[in-house]
N, C-alpha and C positions, 0 to 999 in steps of 0.2 A: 376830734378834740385834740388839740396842743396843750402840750406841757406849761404848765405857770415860770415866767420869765422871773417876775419882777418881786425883787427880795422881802420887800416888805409882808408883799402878800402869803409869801412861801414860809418867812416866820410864823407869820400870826395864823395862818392853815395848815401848819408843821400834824396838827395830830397824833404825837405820837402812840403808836401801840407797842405793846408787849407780850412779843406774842411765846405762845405755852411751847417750853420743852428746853431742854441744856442741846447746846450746839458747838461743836469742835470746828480748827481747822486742821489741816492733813495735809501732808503731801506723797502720793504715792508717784513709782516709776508708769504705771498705765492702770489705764481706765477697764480693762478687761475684767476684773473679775468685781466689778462694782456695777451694781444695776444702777443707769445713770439717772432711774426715775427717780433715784433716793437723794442724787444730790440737790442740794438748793445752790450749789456756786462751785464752776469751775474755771480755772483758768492757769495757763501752759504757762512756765518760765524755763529757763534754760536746766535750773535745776532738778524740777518735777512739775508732777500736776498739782495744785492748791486745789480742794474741796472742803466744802462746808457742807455738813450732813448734822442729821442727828445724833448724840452721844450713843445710842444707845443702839443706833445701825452702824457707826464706827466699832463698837465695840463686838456686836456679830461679826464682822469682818475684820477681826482683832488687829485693825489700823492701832498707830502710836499717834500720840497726841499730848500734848503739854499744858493747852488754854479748852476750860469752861466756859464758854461765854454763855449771854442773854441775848436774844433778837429784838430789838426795837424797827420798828419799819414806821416811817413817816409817813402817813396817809394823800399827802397833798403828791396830785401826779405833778411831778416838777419837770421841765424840760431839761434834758441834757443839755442844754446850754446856759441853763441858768446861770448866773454869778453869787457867789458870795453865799449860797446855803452853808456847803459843807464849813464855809471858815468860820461862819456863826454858829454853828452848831457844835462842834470842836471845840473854838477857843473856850466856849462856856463849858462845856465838858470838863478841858486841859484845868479849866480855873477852878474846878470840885474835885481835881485829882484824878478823873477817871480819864479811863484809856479809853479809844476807841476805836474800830477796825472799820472804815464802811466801803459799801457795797454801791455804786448806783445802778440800780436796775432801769430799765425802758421807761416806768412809768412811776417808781417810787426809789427814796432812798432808805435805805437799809443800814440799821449801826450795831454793831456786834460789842458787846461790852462784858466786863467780869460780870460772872453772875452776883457776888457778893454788890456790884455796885448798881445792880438793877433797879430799883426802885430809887435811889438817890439819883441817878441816871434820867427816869421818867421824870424825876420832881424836877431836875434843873430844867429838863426840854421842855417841859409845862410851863416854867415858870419863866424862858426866855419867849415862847411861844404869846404868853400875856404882857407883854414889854411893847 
């Protein structure tokens, strides 16, 4: 099975979920004293390593951390080469005021957003999702 190309489609099968738990980003110097089954996202910059975990397994491993966020995960497998999800997805976001951090994973995309803007967040992806 391929990834969904074509934008139209990718709005109106957006699906978003929301899924349960507060989630941090981080950057630590190395991966060693982190069981990396905990993370849900890594990835190397020249500065450190960026991971996304759960708040509450960050907080085990008394990581520093500045943003709460919410996980929404878009259900439609979308193809890595799609066009035009993330920028419809976003600008509707940018235009409710909320921030958003995403993620594409292999077979879905991923938006990390304030917790406080979660559920305003879910209504506008809903509601570009019915457009």
């Amino acid at each position: 099975m391929t990834g969904e190309k074509n934008l139209k489609k990718l709005i109106k099968g957006m699906k978003p979920k929301l899924n349960t738990g507060t989630f941090i980003f981080c950057s630590v110097g190395d991966l060693n004293a982190i069981n990396r089954n905990e993370t849900l996202f890594e990835f190397k910059e020249p500065e450190g390593i960026t991971i996304v975990l759960e708040q509450a397994k960050a907080d085990a491993l008394h990581l520093n951390y500045s943003y709460c966020s919410s996980w929404i995960t878009l259900e439609i497998y979308s193809s890595l080469e799609a066009v035009g999800l993330t920028a419809a997805f976003s600008t509707a976001l940018a235009r409710a005021q909320i921030s958003c951090n995403v993620i594409a994973g292999y077979y879905h995309d991923h938006i990390f957003v304030a917790q406080e803007d979660a559920e305003k967040a879910m209504n506008v992806l809903k509601a570009l999702s019915n457009t």
